[in-house]
GUBA-585346 format. One record per residue: residue number from 1; z, y, x of N, C-alpha, C, O in turn. Coordinates in steps of 0.2 Angstrom, whole numbers, plus 5000, padded with zeros to 4 digits. Layout:
<nodes>
node fiti->NUM n.w->Z n.v->Y n.u->X ca.w->Z ca.v->Y ca.u->X c.w->Z c.v->Y c.u->X o.w->Z o.v->Y o.u->X
...
</nodes>
This chain:
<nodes>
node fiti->1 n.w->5100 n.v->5065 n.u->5009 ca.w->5095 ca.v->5061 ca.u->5013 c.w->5093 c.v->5065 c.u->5019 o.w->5089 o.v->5070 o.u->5018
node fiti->2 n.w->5096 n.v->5064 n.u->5024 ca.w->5094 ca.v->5068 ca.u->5029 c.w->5086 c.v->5067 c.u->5030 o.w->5082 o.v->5071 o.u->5029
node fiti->3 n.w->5084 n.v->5061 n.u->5033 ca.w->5075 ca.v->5059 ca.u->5034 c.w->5072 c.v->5056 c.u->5026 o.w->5075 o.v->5054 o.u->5020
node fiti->4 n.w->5065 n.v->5056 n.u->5029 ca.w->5063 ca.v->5053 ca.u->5022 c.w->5066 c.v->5045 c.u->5019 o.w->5069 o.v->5041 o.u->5023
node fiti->5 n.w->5064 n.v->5044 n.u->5014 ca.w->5066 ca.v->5037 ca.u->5012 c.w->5061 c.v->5033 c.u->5015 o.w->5055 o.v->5034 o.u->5016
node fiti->6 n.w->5064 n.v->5028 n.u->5018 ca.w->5060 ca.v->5020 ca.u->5020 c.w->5062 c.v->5015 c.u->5015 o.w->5058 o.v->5013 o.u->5011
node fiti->7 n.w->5067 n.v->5014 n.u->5016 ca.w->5069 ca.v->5006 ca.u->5011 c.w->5071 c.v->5006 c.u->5005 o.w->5072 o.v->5011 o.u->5003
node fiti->8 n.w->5071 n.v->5001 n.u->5002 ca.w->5073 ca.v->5001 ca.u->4994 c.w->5077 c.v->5005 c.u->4993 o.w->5074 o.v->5010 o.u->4990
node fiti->9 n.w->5085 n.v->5005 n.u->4996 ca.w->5090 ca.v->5009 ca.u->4994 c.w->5089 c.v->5014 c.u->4993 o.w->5092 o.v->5017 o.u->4989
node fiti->10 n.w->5086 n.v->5019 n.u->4999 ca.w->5085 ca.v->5026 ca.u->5001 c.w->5080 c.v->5026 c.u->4994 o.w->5082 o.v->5030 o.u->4989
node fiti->11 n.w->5075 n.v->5022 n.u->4993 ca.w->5069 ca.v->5029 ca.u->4988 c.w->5075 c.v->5025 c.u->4981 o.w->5074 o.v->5029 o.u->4976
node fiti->12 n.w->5080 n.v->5020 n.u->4979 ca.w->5084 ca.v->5020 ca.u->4975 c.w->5088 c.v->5026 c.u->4973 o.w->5089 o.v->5027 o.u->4967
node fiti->13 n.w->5090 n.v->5029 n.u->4978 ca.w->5093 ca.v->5035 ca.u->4979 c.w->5090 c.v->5042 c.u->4979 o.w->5092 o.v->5048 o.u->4981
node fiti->14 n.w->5082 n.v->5040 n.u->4977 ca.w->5079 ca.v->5047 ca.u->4977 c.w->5081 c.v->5050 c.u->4972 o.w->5082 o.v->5047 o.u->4967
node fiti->15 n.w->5081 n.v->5059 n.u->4974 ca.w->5080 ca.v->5063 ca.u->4967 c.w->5075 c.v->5063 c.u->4961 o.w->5076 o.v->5064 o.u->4955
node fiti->16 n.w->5069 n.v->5060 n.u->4964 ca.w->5061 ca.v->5061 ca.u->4959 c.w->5062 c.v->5053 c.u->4957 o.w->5057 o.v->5050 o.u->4956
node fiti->17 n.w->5070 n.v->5047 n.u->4954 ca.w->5067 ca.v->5042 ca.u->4952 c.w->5066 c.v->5041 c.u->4945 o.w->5065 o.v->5036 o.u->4943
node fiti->18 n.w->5065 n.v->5048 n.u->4941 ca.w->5061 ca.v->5045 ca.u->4934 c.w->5053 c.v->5048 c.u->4935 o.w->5048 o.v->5046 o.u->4932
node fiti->19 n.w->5053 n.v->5053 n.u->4939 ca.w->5047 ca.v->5053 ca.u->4940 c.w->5041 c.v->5055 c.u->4933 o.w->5035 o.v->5054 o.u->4934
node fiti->20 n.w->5043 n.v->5059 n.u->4927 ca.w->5041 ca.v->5058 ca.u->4924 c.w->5037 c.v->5064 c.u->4922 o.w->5041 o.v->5069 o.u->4924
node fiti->21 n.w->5032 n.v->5066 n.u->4919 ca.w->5029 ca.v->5073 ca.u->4916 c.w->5032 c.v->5072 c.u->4910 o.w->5034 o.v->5068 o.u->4906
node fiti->22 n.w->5029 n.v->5080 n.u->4907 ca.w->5033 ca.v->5083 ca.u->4901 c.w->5030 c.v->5078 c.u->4894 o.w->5033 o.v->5079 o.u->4888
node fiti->23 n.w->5025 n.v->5073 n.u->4896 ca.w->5023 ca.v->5068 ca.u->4892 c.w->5028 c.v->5062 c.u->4890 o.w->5030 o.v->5060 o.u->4885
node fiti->24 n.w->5029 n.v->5061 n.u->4897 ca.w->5033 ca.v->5056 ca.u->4895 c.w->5029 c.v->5049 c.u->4902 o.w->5032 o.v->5044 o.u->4903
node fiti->25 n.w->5025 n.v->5052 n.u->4905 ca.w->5018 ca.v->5049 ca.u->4910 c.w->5021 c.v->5052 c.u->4917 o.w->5022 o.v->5057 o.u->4919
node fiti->26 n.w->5022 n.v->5045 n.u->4920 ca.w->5021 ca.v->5046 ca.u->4927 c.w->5018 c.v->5051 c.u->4931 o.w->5012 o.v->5052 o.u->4930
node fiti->27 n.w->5021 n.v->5054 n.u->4934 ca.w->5017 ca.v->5061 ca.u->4937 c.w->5013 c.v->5060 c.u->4942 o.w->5009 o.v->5063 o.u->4945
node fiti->28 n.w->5014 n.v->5055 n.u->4942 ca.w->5005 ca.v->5053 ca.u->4949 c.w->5007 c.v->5056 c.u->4956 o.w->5004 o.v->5060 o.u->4960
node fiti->29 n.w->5013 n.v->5055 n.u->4957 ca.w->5017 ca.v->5058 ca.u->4963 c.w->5020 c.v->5051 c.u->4970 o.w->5021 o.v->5046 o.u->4966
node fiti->30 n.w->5021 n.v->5051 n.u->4975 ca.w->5018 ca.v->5048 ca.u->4980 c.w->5025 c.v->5045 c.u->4977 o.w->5026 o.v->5039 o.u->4975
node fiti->31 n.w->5032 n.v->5050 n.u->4978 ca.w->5037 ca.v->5049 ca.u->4977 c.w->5037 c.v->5044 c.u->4971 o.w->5039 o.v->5039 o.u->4973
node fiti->32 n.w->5036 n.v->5045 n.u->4966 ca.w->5036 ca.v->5041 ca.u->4960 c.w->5033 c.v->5036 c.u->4961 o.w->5037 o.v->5031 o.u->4960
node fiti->33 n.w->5028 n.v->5035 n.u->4963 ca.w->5027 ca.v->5026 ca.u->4965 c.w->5030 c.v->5023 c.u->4970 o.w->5033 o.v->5018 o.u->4969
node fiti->34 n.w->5032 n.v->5026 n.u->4975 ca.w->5039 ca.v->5022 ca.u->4978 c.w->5043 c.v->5020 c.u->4976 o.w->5046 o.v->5015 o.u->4979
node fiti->35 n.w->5047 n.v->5026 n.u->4970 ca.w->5052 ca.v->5023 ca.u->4967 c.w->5052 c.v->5019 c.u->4965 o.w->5057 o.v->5015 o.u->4965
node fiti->36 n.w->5047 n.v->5018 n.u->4962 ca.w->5045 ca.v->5013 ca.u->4954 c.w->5044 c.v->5007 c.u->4960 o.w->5049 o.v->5005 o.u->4958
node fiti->37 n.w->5042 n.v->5002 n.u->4965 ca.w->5040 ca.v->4999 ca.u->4969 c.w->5047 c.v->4998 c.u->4971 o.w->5049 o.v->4992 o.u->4970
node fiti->38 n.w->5053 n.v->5002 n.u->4973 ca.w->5058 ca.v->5001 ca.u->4976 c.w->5062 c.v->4998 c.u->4969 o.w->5065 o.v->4993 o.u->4971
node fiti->39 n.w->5063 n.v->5000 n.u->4964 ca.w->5064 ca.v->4997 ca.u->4957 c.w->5063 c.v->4992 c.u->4958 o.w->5068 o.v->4988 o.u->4959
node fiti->40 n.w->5056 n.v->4990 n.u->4957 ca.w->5053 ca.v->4982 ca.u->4956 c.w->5058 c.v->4977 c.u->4962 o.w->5061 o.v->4972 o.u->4961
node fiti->41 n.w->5058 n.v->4981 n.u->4969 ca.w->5059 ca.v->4975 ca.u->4973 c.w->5068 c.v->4976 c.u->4973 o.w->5071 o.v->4971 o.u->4974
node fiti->42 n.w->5071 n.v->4981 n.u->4970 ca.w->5078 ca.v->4980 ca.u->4968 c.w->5079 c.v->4976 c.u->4961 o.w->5085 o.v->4974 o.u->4960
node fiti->43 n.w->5075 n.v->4975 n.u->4957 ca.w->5078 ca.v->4973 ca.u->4950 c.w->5078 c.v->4964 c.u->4953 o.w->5082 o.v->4960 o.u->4951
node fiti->44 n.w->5072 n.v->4962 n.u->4959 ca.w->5071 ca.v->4956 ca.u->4960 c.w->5075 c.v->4955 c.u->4967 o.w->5072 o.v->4953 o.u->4972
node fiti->45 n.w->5081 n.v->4957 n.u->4969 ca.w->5081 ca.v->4958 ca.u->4976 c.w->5078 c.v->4953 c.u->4979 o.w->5079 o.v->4947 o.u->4978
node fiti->46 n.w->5073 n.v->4958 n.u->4983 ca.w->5067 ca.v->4954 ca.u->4987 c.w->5069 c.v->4955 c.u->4993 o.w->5067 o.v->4951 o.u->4998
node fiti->47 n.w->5074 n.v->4960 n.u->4994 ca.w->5075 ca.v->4960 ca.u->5002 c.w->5083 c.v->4952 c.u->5003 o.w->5087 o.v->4950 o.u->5008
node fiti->48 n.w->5083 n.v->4951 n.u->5000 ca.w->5091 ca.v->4945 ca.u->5001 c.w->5087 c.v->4941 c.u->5006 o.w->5082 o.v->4939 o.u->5005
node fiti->49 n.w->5091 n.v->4939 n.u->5011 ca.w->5087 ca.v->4933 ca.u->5013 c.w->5085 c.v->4926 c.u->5009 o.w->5080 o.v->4922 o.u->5010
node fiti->50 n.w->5089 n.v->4925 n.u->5005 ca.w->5088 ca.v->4918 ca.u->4998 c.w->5082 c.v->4920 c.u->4994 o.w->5079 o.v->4915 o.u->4992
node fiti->51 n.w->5080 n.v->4925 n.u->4994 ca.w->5072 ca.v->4928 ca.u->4990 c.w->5066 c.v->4929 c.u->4995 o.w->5060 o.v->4929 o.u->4993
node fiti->52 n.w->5067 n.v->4928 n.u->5001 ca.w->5060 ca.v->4930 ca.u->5006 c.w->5057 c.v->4936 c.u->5004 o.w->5051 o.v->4937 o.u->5006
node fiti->53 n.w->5059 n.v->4940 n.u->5000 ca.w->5055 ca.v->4943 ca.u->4996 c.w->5053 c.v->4949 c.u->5002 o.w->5049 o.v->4954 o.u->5000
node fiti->54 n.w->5054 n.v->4949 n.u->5010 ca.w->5054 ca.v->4955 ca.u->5013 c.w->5051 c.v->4951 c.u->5020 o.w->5049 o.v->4954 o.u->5025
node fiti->55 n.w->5050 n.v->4946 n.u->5019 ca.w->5048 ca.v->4942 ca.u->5025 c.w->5041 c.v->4945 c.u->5027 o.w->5038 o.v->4948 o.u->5022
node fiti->56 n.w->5038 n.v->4944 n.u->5030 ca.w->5033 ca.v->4949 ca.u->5033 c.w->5027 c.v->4944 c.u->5031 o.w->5022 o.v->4946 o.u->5029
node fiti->57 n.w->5029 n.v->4938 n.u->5033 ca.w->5024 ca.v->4931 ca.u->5035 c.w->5021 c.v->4930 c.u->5026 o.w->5015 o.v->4928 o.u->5024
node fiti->58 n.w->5027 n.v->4931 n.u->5022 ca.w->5027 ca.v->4929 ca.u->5017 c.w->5023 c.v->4934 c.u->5011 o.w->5020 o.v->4932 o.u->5006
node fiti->59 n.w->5024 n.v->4940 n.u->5015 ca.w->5021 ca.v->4944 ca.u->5012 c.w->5014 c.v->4946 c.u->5013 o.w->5011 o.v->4949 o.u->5008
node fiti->60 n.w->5010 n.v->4944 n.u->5018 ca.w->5004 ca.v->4945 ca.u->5022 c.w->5001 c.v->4940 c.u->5019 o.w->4995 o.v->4941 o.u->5019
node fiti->61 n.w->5003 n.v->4932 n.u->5016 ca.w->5002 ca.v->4929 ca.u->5014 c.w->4999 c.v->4929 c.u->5005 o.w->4995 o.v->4925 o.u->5002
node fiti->62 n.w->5003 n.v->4935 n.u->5003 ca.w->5003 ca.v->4937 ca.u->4995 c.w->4998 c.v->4941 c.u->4998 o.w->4992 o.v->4938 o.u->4996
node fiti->63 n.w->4997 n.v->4947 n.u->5001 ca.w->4993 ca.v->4950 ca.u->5002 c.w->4987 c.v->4948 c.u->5003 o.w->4982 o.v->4952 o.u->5001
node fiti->64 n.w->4986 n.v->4943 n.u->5006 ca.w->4978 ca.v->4940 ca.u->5006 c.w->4976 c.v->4935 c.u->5000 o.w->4970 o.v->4933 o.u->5000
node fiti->65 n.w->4982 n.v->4935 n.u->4996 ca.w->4980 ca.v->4931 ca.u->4989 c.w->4977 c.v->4937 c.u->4986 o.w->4971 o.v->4936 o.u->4984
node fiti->66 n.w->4979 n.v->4942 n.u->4985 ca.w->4979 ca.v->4946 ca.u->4980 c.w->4972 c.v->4950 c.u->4982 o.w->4969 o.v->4953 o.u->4977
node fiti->67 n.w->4969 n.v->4950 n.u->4989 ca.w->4962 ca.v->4952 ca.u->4991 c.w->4958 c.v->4947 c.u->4989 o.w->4953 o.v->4950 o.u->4987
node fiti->68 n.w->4960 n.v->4939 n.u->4988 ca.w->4953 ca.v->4936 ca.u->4986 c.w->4952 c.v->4937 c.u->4978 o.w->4946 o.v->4937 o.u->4975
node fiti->69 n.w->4957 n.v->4938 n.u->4976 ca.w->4957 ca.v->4940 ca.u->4966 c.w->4954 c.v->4947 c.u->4966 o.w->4951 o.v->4949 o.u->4961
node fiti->70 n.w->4953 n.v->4951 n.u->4972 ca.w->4951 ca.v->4957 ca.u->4968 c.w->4943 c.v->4955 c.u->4973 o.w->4939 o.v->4960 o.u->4972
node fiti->71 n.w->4941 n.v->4952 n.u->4977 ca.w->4936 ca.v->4951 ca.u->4979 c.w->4932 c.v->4946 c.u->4973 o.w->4925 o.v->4945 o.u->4973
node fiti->72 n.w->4935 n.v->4944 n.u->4971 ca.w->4932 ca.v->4939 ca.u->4967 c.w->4932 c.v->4940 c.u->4959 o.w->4931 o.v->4936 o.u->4954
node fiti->73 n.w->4935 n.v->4947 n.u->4960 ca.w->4932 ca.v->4950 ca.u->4952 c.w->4927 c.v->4957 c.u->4955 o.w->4925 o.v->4962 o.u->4952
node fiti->74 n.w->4926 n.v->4957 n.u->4961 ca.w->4919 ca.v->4962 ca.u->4963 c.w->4914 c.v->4957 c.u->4963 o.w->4909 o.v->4958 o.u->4959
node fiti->75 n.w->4914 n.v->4950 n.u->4966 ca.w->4907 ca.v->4947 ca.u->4968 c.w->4904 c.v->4943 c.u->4962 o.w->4898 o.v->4943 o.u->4960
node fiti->76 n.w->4910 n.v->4940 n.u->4957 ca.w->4908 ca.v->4938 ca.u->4951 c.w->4908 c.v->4944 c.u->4945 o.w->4910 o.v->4943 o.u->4939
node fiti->77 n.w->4906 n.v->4950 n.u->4947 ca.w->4907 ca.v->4955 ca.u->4943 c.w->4911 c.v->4955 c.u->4934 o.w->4908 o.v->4955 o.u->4928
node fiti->78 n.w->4917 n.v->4955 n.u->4935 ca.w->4920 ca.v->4953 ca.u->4932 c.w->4921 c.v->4961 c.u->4928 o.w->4917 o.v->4965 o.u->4930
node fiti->79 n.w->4925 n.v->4962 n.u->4923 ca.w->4924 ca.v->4971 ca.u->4921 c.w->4929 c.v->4975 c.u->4925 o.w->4935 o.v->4974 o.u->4926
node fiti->80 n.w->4926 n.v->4979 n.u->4926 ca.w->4931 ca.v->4985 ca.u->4931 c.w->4937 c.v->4986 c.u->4929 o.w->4941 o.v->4987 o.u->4933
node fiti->81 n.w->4938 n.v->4985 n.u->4923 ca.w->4946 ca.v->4985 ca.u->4924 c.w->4951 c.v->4979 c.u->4926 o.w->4957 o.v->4979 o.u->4928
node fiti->82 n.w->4947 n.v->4974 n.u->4926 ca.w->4949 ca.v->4966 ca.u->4930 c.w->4949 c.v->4970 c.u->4936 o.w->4954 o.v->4973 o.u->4936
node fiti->83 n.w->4946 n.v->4972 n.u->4942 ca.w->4945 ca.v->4974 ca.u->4949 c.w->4949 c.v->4978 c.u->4947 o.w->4955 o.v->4976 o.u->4946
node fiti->84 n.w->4949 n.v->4983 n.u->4945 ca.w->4958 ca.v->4990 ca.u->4945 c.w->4963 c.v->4985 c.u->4945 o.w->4966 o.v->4985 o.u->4950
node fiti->85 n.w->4965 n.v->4981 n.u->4940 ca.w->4971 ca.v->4978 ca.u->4939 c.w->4972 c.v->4974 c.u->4948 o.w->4977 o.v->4975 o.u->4952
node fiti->86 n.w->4968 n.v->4971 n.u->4949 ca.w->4969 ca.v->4968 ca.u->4957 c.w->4968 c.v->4973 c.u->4963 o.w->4968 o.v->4971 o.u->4968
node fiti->87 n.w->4967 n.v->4979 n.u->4962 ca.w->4964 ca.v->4984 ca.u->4966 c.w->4973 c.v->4987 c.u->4965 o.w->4976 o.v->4988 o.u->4970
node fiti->88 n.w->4975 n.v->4987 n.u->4960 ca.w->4981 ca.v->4989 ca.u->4959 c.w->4988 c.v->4984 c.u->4963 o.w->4994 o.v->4985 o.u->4965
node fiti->89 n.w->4985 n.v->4980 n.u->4963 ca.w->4990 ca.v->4973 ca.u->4964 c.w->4991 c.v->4974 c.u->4971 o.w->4996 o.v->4974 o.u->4973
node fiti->90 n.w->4985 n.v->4975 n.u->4976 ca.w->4984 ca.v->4975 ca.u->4983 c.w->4987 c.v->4981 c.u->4986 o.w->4989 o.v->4981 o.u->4991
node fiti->91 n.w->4987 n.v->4988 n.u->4980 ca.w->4991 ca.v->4995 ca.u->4984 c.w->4999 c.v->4993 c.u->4982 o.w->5003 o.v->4994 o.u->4986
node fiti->92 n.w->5001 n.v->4990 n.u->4975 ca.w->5008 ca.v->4989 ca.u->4975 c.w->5011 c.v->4983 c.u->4981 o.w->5017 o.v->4984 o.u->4983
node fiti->93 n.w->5008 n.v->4979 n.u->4984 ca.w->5009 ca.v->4975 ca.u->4987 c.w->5009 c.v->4979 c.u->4995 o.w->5012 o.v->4976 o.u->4999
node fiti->94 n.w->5007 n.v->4983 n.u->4996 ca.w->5004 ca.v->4988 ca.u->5000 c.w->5011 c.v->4993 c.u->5003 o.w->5014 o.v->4995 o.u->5008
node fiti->95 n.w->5011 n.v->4995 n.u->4996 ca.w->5018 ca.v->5000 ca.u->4996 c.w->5024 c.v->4996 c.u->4997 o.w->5029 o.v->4998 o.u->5000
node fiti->96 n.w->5026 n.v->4989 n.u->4995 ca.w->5030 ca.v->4984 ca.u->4996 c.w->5028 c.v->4982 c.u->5002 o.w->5022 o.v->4983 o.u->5002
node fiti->97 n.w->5029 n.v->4981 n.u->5006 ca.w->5025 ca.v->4980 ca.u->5013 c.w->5028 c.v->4985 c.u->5016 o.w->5033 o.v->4984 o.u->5020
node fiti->98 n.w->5027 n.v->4992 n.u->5014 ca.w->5029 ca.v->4998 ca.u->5017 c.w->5038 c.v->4998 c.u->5017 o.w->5042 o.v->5001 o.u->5021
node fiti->99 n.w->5040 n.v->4996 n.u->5011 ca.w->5048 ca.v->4995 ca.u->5011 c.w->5049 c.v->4990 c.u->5013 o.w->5055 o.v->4990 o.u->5015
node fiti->100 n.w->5047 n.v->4984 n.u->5014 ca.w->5048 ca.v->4979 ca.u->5017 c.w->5050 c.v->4980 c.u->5026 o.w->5053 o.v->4977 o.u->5029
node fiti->101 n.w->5047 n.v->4985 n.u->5028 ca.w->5047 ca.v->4987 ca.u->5038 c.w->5049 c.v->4992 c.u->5039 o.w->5050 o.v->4995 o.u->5044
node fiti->102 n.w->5052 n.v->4996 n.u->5030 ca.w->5055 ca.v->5000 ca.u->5033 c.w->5050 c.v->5008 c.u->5036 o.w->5052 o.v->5013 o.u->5039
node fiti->103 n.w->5046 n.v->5007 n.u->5034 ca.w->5039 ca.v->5013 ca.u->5035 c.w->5039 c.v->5019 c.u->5032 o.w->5040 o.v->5018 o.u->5026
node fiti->104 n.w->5038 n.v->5024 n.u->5033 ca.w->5036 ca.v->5028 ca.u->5029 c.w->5029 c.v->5030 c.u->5030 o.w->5026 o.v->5034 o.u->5032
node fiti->105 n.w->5028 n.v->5023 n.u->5025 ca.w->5020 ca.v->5025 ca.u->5026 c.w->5016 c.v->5031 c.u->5023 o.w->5010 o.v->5029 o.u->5022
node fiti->106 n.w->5017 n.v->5037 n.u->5020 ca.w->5014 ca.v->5043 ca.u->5019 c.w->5014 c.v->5045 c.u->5023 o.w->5009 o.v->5047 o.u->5026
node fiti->107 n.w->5019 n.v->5047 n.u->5027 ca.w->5019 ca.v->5051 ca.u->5036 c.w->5014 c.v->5046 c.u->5040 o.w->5010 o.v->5050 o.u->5043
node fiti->108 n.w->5013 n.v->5039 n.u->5041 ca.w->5009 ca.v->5034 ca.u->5044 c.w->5002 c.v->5036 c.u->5040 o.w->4998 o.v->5037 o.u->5045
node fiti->109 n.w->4998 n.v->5036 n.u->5036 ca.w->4992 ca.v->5038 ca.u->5033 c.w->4991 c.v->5045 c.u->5034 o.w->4986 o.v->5046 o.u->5036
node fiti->110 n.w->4994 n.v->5049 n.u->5034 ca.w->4992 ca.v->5056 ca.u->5037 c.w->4991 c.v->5057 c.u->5044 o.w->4987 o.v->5061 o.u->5046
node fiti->111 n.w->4996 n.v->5054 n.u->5048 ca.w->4993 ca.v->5051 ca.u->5055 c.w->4988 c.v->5048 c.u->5056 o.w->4983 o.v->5051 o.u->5059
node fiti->112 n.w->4986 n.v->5043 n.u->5054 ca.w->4979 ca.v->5042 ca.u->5054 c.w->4974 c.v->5044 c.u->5052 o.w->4968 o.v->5045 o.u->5055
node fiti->113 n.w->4976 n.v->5046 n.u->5046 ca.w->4968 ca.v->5050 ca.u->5045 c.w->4967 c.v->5057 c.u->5047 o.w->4962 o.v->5059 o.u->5044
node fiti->114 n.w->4970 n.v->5061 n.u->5051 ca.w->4969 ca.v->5065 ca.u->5056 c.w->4966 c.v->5060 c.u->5064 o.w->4962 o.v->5062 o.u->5068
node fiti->115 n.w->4969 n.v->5055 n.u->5063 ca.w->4965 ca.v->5052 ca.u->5071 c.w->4957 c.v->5049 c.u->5068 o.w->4951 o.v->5050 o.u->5071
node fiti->116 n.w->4958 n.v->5047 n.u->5063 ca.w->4949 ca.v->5043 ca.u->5061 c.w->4944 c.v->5049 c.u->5058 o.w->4938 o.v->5049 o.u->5059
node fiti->117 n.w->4948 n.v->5055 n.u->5054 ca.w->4943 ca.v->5060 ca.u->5056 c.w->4940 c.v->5063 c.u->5062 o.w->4935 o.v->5066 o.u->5061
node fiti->118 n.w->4942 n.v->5061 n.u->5067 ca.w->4940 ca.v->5063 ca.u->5071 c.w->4935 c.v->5060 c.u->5076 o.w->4932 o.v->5063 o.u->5081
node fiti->119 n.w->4933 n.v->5052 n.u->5073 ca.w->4928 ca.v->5049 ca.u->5077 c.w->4922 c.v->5048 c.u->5073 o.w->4923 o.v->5049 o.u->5067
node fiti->120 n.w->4917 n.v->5046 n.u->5076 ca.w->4911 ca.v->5046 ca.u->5077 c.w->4909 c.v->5041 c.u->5071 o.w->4914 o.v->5038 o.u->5069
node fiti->121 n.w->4904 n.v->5040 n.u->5067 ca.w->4902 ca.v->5034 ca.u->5065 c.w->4897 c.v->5030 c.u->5067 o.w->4891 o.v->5033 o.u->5067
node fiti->122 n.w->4897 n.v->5026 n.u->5069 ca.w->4891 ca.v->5021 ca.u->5068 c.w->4890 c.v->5015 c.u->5065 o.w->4894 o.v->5011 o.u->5062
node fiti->123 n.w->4882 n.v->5014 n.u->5066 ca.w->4879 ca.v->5010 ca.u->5059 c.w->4878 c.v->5003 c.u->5063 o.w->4874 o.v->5002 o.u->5068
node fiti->124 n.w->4883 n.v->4997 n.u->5061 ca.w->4881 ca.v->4991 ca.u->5062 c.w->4878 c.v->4986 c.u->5058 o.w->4876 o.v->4987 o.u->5052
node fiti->125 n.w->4879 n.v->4980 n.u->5060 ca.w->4872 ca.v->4976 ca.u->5055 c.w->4875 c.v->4975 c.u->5049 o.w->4871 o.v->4972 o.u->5045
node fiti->126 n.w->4880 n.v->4977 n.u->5046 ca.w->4881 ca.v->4977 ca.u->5038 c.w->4885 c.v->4982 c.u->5035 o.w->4889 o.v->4981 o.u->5031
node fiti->127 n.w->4883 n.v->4990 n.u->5039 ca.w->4884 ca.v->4995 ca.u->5037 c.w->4888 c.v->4999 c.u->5042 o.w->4891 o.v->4997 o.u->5047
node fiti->128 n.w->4889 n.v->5008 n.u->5039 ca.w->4891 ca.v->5010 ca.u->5044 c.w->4899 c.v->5008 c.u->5045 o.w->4903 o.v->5005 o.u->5041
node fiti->129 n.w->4902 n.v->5010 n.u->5052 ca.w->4909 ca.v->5008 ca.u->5056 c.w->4912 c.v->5015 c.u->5056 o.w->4908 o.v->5019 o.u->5058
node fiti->130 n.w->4917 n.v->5017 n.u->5056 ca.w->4921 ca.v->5022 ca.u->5059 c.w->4926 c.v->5020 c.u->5063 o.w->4932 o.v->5019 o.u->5060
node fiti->131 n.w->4926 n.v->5019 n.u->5071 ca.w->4933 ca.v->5016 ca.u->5072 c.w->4933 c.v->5016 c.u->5080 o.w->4929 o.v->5019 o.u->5083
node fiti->132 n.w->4938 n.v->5013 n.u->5082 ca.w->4939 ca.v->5017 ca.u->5091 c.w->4933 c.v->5011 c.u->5095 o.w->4934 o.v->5005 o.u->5094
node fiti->133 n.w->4929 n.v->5012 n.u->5097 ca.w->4925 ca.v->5007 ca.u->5102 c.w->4928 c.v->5009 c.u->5108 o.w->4928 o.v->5015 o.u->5110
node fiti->134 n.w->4929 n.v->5002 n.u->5111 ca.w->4931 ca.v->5003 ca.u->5119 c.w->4925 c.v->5001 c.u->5121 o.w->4921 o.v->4997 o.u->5118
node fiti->135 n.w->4923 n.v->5005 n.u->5126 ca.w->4916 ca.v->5002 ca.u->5133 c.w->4909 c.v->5003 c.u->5128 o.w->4910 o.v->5002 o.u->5122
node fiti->136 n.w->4906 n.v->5003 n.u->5130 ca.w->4899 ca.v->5003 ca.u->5129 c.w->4897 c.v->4999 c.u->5125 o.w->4896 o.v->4994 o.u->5127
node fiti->137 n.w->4896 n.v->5000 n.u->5117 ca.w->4894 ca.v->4998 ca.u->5113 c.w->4887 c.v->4998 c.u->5110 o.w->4883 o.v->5003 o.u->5109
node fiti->138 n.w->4885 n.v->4991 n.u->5109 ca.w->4876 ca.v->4993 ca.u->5107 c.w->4877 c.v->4994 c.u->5099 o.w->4880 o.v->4991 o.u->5095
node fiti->139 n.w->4870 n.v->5000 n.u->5098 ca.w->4871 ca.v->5000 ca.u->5091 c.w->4866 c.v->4995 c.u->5088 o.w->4866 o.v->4994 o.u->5081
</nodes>
């Protein structure tokens, strides 16, 4: 692999795809959850076009499911591990997103968060913001 993996096939053909420690336990490695995410969307070919499984519309649409389920085990205080398992749902769907466009989204989160370190925060009427304001902003 000349560049990093983006799509199913590439992290299918990674080195790190058992991904395992000397236990037997996932090594909590960025690589190892991609694989294991690239797995999932190969065991279902998600990218075929007969599965939509890559459509972007379709997926944006799962993804905003999967925000109300974990929204709605924070406001109805549901037990934390209810909100983990949905809090997990929205990062695997997240990383699916990311092979779906083809992203390598760990190079894309380390750009950014060198650029949002970098600004200012301010406090709006439901808490503080960190983020690019254009023009004259009232706080």
């Amino acid at each position: 692999m000349s560049s990093r993996a983006r799509d199913v096939d590439e992290w299918m053909a990674h080195p790190n795809q058992d991904g395992l420690d000397d236990t037997g336990s996932p090594d909590g490695s960025w690589e190892t959850m991609m694989c294991r995410v690239a797995k999932f969307h190969d065991k279902h070919d998600f990218a075929s076009a007969e599965n939509n499984g890559h459509d972007m519309g379709y997926r944006l649409a799962l993804m905003i499911e999967e925000l109300g389920e974990l929204s709605a085990a924070i406001t109805k205080r549901k037990p934390a591990e209810e909100a983990a398992e949905e809090l997990a749902d929205v990062f695997i769907l997240t990383l699916g997103n990311a092979l779906a466009m083809e992203v390598d989204l760990e190079a894309a989160f380390h750009k950014k968060m060198d650029r949002i370190m970098q600004r200012k925060a301010r406090r709006g009427n439901l808490g503080i913001r960190v983020t690019e304001y254009q023009g004259d902003v009232s706080e």
